[in-house]
BAFI-3210 file (N, C-alpha, C; in Angstrom, 3 decimals, decimal comma, padded with zeros to 6 digits):
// residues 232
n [1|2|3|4|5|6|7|8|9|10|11|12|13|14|15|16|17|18|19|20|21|22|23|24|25|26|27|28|29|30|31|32|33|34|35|36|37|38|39|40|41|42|43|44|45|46|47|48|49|50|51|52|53|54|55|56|57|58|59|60|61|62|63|64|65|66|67|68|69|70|71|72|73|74|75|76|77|78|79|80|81|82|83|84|85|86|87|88|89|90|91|92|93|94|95|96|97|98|99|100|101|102|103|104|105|106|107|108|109|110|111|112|113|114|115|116|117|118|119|120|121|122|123|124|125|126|127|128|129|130|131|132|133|134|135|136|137|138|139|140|141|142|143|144|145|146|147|148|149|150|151|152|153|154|155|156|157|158|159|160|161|162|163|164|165|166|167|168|169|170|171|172|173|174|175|176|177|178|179|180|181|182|183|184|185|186|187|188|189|190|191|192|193|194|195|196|197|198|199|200|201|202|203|204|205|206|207|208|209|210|211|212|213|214|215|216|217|218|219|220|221|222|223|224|225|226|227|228|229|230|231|232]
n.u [103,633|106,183|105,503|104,554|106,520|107,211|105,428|104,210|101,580|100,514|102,041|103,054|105,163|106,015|107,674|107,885|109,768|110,547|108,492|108,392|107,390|108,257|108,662|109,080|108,436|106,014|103,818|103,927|104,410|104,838|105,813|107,793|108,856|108,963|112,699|113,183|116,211|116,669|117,767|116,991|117,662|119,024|119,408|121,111|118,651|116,369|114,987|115,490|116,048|114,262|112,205|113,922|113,810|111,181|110,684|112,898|110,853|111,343|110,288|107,240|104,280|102,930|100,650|098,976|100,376|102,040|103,314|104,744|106,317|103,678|102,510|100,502|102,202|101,583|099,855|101,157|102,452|105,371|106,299|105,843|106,629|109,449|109,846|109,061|110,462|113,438|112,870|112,108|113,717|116,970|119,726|122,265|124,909|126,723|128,447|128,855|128,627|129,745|130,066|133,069|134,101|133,538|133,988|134,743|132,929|130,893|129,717|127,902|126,782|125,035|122,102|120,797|120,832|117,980|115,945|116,027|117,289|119,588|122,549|124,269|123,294|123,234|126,308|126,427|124,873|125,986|128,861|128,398|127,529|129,656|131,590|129,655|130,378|133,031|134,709|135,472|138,029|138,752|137,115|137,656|138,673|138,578|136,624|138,589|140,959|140,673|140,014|138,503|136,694|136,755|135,321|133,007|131,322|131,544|129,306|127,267|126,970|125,518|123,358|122,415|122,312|119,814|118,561|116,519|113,818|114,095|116,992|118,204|120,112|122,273|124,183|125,654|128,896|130,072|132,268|134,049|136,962|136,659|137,088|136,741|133,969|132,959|133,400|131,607|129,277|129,041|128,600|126,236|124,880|124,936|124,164|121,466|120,681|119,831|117,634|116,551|115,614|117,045|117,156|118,843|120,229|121,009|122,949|124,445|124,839|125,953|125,768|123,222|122,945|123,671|122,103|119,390|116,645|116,027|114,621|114,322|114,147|113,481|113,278|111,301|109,373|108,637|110,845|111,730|110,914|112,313|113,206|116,588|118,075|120,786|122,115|123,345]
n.v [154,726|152,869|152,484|149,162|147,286|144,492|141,769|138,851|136,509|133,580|131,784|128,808|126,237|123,883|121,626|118,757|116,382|113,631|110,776|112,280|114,848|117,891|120,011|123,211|125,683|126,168|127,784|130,587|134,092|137,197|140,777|143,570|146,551|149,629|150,647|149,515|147,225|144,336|140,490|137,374|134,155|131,209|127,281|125,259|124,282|125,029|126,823|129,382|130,356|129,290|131,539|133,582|133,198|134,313|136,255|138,210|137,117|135,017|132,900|131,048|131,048|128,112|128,201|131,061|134,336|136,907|139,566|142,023|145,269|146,108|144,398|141,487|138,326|136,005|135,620|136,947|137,396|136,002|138,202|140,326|139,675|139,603|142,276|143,734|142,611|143,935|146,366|147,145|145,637|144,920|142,530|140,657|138,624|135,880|134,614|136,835|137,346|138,616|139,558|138,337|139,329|141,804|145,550|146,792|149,058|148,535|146,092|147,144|148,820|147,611|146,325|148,760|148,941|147,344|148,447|150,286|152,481|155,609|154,994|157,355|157,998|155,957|155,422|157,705|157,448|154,651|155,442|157,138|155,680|153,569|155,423|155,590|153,194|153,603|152,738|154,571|154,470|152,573|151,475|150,762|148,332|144,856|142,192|140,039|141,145|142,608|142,296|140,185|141,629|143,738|143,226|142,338|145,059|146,113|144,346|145,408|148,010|147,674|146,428|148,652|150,340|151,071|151,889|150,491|149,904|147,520|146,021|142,743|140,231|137,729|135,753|137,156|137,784|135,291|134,585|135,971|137,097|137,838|140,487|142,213|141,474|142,226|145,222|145,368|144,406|147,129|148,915|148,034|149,111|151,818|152,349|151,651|153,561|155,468|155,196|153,111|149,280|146,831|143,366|140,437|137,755|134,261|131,850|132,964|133,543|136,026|137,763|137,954|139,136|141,636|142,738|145,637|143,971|140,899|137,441|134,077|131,519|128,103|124,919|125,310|127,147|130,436|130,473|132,379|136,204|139,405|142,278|144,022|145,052|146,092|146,457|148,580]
n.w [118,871|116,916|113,346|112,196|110,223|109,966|110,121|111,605|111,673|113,634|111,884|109,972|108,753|106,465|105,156|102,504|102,882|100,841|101,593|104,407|106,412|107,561|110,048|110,054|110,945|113,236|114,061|114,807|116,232|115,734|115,651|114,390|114,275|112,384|112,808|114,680|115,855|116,063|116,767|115,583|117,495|117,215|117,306|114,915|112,331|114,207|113,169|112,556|109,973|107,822|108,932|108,267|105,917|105,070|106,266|103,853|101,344|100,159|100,429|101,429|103,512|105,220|106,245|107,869|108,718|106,686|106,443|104,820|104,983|104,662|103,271|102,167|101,797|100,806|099,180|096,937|093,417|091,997|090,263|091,879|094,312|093,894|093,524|095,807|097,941|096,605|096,672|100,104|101,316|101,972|101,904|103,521|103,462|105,563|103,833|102,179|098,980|097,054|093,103|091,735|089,576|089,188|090,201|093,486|093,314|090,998|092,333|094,638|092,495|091,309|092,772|092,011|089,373|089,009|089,469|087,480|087,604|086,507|084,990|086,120|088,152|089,985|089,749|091,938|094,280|095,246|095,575|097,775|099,231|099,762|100,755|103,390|105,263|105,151|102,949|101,038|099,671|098,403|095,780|093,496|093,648|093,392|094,512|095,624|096,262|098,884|102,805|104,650|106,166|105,316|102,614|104,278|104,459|101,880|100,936|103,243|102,205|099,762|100,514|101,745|099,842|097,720|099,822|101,533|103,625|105,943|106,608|106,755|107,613|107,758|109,789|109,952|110,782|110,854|109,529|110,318|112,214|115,831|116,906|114,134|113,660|116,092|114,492|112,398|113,339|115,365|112,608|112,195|113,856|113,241|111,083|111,723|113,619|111,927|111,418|109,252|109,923|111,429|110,955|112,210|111,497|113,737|115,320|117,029|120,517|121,562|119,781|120,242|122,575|122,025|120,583|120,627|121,171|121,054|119,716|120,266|119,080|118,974|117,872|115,765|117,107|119,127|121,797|123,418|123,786|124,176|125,389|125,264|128,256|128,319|126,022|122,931]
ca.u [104,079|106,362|104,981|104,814|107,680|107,056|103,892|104,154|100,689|100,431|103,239|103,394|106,002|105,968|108,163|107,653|111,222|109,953|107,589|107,591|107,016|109,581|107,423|109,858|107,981|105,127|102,779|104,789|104,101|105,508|105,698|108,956|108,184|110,075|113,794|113,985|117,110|116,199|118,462|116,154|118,694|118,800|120,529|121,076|117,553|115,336|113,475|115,238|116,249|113,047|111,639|114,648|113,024|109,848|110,923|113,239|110,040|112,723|109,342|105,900|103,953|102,010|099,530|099,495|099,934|103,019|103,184|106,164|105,996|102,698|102,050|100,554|103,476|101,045|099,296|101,849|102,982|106,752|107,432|105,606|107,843|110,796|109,884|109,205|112,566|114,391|112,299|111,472|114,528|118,220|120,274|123,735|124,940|127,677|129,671|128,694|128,227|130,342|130,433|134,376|134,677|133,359|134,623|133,506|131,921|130,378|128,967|127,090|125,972|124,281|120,628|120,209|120,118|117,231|115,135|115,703|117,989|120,511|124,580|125,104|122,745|123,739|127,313|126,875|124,434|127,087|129,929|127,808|127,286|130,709|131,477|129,399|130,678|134,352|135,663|135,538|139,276|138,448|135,716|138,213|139,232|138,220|136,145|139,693|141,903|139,859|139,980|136,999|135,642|136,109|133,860|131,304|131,161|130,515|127,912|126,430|126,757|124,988|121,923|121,708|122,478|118,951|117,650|115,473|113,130|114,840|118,027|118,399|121,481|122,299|125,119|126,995|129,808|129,968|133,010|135,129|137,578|135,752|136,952|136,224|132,547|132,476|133,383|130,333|127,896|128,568|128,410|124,725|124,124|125,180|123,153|120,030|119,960|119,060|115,598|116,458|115,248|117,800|117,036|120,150|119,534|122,209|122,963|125,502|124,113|126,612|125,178|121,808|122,839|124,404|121,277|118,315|115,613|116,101|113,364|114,891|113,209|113,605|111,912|109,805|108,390|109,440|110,753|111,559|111,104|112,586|114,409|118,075|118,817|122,229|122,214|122,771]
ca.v [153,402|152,688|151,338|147,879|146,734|142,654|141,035|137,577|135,742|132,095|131,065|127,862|126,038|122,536|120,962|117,510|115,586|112,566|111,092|113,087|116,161|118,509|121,051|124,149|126,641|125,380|128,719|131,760|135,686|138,789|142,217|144,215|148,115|150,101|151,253|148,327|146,285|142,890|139,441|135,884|133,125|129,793|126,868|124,907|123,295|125,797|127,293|130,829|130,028|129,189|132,817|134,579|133,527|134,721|138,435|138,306|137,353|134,414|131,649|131,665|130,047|126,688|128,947|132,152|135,603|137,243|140,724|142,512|146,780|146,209|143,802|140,229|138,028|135,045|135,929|137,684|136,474|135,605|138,900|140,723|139,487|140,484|143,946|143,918|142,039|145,060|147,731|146,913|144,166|144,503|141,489|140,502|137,165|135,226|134,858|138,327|136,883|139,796|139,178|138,758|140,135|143,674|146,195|147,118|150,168|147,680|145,273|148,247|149,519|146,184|146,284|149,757|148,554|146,462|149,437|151,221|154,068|156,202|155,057|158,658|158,420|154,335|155,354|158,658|156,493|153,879|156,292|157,754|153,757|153,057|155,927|155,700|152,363|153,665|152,089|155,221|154,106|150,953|151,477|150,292|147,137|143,949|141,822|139,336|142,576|143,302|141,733|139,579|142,700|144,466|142,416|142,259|146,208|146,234|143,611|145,791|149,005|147,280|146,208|150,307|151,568|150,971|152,740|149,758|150,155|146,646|145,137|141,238|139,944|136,222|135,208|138,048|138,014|134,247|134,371|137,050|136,946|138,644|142,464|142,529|141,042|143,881|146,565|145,148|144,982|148,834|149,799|148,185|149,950|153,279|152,445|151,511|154,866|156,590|154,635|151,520|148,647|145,482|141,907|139,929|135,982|134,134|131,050|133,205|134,304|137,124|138,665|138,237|140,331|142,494|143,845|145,684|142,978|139,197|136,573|132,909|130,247|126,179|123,793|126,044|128,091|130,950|130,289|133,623|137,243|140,131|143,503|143,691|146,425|146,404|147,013|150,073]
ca.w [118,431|115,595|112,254|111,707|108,947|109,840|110,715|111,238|112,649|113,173|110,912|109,950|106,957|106,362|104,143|101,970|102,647|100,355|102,088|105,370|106,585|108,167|110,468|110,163|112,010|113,961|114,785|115,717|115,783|116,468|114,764|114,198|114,451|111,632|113,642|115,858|115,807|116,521|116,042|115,789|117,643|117,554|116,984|113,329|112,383|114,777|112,090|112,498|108,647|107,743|109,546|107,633|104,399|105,293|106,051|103,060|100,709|099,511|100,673|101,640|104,853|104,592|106,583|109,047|107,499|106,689|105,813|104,949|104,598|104,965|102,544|102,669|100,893|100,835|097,667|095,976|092,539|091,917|090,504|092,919|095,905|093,754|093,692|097,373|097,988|095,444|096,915|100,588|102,122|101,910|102,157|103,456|103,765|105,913|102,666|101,435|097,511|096,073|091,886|092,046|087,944|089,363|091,333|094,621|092,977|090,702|093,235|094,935|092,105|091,151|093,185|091,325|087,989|089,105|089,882|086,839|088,145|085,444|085,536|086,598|089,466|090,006|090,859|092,985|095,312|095,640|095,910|099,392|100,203|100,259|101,612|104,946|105,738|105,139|101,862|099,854|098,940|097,997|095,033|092,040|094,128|093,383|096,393|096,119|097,001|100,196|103,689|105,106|106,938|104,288|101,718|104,869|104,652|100,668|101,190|103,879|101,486|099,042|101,268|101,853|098,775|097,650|100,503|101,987|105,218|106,314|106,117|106,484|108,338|107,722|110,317|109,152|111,449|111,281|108,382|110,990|114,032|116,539|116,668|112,938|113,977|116,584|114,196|111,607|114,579|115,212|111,711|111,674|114,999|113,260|110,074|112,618|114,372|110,637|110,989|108,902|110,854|111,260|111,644|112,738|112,105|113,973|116,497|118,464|121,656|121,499|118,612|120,761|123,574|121,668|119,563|121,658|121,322|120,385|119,466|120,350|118,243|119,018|117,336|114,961|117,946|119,902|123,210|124,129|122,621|124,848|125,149|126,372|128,728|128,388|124,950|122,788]
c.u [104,510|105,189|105,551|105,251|107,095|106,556|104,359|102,646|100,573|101,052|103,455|103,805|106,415|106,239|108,354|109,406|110,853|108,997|106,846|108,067|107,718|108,933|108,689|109,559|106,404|103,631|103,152|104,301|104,657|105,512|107,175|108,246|109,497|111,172|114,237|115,028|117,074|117,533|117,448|117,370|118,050|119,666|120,299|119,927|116,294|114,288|114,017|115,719|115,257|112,315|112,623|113,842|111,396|109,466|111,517|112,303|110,523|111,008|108,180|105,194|103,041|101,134|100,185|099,594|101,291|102,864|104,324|105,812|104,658|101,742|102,032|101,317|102,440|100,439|099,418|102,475|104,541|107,550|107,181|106,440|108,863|110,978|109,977|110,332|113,570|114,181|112,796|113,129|116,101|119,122|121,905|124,191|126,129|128,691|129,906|128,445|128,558|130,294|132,103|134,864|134,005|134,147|133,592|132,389|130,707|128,928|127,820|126,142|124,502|122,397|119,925|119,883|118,637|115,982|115,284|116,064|118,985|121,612|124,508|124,689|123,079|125,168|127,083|126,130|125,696|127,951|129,674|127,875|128,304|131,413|131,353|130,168|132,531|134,998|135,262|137,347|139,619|137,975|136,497|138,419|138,459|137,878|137,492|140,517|141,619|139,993|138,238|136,027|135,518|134,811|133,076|130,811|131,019|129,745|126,824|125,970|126,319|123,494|121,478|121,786|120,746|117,675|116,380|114,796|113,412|115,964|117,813|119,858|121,718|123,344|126,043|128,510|130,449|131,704|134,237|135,955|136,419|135,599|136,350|134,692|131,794|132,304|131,767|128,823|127,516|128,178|126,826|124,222|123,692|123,648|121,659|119,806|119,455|117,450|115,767|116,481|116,380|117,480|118,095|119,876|121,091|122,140|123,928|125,389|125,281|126,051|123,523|121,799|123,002|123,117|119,852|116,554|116,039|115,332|114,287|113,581|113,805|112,720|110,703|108,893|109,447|109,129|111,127|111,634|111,433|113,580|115,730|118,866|119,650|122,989|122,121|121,533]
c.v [153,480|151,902|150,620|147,552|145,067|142,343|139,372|136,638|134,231|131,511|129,441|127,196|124,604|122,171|119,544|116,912|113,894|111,906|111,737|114,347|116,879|119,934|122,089|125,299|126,243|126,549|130,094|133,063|136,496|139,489|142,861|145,744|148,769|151,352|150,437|147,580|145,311|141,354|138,130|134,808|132,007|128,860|126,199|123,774|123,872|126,429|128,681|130,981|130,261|131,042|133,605|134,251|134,000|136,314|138,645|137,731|135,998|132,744|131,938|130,297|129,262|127,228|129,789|133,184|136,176|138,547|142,049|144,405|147,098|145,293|142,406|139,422|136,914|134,514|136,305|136,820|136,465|136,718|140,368|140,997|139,975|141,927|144,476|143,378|143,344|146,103|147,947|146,288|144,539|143,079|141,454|139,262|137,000|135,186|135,738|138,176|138,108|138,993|139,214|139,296|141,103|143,914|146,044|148,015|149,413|147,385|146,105|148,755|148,528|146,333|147,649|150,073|148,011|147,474|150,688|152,915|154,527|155,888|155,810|158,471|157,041|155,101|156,444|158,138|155,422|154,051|156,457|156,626|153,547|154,454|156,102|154,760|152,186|153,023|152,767|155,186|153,113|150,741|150,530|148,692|146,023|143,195|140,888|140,117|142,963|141,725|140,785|140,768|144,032|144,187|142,228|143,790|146,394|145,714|144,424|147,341|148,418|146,936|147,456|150,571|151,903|151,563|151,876|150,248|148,978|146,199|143,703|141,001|138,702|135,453|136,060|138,450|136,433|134,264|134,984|136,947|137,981|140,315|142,688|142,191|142,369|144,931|146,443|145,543|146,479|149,370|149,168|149,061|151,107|153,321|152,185|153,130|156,085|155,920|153,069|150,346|147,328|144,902|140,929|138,454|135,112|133,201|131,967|134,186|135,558|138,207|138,804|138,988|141,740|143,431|144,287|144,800|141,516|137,984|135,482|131,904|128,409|125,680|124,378|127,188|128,660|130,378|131,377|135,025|138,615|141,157|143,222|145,294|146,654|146,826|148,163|150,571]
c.w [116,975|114,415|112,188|110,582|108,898|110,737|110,610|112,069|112,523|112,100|111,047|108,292|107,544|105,636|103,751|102,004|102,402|100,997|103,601|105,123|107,705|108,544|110,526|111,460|112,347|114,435|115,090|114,927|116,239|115,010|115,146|113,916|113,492|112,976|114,372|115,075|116,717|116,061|116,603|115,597|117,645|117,052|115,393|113,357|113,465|114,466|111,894|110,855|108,108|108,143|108,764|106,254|104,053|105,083|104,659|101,354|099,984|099,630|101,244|102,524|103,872|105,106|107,634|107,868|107,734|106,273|106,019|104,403|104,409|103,963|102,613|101,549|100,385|099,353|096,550|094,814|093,244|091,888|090,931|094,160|094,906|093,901|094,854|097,789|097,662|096,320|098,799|101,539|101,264|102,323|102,644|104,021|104,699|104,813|101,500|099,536|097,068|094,590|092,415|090,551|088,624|090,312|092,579|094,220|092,473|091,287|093,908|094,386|091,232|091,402|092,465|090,410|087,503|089,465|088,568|086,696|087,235|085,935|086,376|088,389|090,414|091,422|091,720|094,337|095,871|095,947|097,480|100,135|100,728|101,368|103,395|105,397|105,648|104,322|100,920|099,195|098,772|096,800|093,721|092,205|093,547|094,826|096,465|096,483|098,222|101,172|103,789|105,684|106,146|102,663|102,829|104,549|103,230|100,818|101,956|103,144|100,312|099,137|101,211|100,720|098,298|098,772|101,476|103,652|106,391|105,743|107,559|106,497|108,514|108,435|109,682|110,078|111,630|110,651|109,081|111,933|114,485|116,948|115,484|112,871|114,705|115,733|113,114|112,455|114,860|114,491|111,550|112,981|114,239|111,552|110,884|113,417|113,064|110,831|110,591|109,839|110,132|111,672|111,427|112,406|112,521|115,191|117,660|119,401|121,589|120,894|119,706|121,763|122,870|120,703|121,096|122,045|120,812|120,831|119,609|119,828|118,262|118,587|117,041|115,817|118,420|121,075|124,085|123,034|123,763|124,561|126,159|127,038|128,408|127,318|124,254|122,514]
res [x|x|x|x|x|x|x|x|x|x|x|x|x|x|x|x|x|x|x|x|x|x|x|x|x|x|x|x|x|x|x|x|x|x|x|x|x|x|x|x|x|x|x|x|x|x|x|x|x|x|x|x|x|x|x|x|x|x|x|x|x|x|x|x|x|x|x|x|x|x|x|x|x|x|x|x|x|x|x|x|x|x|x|x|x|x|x|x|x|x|x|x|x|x|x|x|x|x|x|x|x|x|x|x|x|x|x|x|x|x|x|x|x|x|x|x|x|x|x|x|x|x|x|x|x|x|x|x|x|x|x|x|x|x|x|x|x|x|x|x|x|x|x|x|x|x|x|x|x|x|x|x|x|x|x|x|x|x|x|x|x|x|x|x|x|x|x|x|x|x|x|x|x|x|x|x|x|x|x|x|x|x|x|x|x|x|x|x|x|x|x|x|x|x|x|x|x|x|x|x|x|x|x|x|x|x|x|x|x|x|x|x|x|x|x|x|x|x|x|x|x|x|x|x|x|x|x|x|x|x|x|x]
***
């Protein structure tokens, strides 16, 4: 049995919307095993939002236990979780949040400053980043010079560059026509068979067949959590 990357037990997040109370996630658990590629569906207002900021260290339960790389988030200061965030959790958004004054090289080389790593060693990491994901003739560009699927593919060489044991997938295909969605989906396949474990968050049942396990969450709870044969 893989190691456990994301613990979640009895999760529950309850937010004050003046004077009521807005039950987000209601109780829910499962474990993520470092390598699995997982996507948590649902629709807008389900809570799988809510559960993305949980793994991503970004918020912290009203009770239940969270524990990300093996660590309980619950108790952690402010800049605690950042380190685990930096260290630990790659990110890539729906609207990929490139700086648009850097390059692509740049943008990449960004999360590595934050760790304390030398220029020299900065760009030759980021060089390999862009690289894998096929925009080593891109690096000088600016993210307004580049296609939509190409700013998803720095965004996603930016999550790796740093080397994390998860990457964090926020409707990342949401922004794309749909071949250019496909070709993103493969390139996290291809980055998931090195080990790094992906979690997908995303209403579009497509994306949920399409990864080999997916957690469906309504109304703060799961309503289903299962593997998908058919998947790579």
């Amino acid at each position: 049995m893989s190691e456990r990357v994301i613990s979640m037990r009895d999760v529950t997040k309850v937010y004050a919307m003046g004077e009521e109370s807005v039950h987000a996630l209601r109780g829910i658990s499962f474990d993520i095993a470092q390598g699995e590629f997982v996507s948590i569906m649902g629709p807008s207002g389900s809570g799988k939002s809510t559960c993305m900021n949980m793994i991503g260290c970004l918020d912290r339960p009203t009770s239940g236990i969270v524990e990300i790389g093996g660590k309980e988030t619950a108790q952690m200061s402010e800049r605690e979780l950042a380190v685990l965030r930096n260290q630990t959790v790659g990110f890539v958004f729906q609207q990929y949040h490139l700086l648009p004054a850097m390059t692509v090289l740049e943008n990449v080389m960004l999360p590595l400053r934050y760790q304390g790593i030398e220029r020299a060693d900065r760009k030759g990491m980021a060089e390999a980043a862009l690289e894998k994901v096929g925009l080593g003739d891109r690096m000088k560009h600016l993210p307004n010079e580049l296609s939509g699927g190409q700013k998803q593919r720095v965004a996603i060489a930016r999550a790796m560059v740093t080397r994390p044991s998860i990457i964090l997938a926020d409707e990342p295909t949401g922004a794309l026509d749909s071949a250019t969605g496909r070709a993103v989906l493969d390139l996290f396949g291809e980055i998931n068979v090195s080990g790094t474990t992906i979690v997908i968050v995303t209403h579009d049942p497509g994306i949920g067949a399409s990864t080999r396990r997916c957690i469906r969450i309504l109304d703060g709870l799961i309503q289903s959590d299962a593997l998908n044969e058919a998947a790579k």
